[in-house]
C-alpha positions in Angstrom: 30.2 25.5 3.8 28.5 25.2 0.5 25.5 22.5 -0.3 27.5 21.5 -3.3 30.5 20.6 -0.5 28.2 19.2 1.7 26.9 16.9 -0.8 30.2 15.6 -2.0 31.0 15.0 1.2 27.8 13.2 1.7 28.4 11.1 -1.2 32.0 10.5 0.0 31.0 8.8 2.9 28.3 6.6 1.2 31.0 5.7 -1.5 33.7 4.7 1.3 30.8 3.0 3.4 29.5 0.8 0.3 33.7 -0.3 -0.7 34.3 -0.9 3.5 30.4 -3.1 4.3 31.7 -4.9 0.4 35.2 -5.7 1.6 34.1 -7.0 4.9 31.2 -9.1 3.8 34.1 -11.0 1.2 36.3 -10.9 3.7 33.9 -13.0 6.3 33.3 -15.4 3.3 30.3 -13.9 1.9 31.3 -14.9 -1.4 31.4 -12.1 -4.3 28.8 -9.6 -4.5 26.9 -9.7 -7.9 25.9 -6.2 -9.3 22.9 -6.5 -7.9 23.9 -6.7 -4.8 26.6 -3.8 -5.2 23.5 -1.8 -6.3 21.5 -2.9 -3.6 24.1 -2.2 -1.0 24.6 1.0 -2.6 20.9 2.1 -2.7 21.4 1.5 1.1 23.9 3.0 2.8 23.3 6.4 0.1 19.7 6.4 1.6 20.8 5.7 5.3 23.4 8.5 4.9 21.3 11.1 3.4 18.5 10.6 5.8 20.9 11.1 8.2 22.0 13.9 6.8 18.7 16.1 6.5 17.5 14.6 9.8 20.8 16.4 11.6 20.4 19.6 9.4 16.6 19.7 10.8 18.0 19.2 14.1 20.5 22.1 14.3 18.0 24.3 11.9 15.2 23.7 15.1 18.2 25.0 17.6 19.2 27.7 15.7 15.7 29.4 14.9 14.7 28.4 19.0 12.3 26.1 17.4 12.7 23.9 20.5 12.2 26.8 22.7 8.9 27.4 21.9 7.9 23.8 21.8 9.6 23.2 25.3 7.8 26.3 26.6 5.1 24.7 29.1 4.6 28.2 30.8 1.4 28.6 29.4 0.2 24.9 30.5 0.7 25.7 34.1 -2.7 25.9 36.1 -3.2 29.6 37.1 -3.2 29.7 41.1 -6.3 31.2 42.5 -4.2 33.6 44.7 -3.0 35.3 41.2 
């Protein structure tokens, strides 16, 4: 899957997330969101999304190159026994 694909997609979700979290705060009688706040809200969910986003590419990045392997490899810690 392309980055260009991956971002729509990205941008996607923050655009369905800002129309649902706008709908529902009317709906509990928030009142109407000024454009500020639809910027605000906007600015929001984009940033929690992408951070999101990179944070899971970096996660499955780290598995795939064994990145966690060698940081989970306490072999070398180990105390030597004296017998050895």
């Amino acid at each position: 899957m392309g980055t260009a694909r991956q971002l729509l997609i990205v941008l996607a979700v923050a655009v369905v997330s800002t129309v649902a979290v706008g709908a529902a705060w009317m709906a509990i009688g928030g009142g109407t969101l000024p454009i500020h706040g639809w910027i605000a809200l906007s600015l929001g969910i984009a940033g929690t999304v992408a951070l999101t986003w990179v944070l899971m590419r970096l996660a499955f990045r780290s598995d795939r190159d064994g990145w966690d392997a060698r940081a989970d490899d306490t072999s070398d810690l180990m105390p030597k026994s004296p017998e050895a």
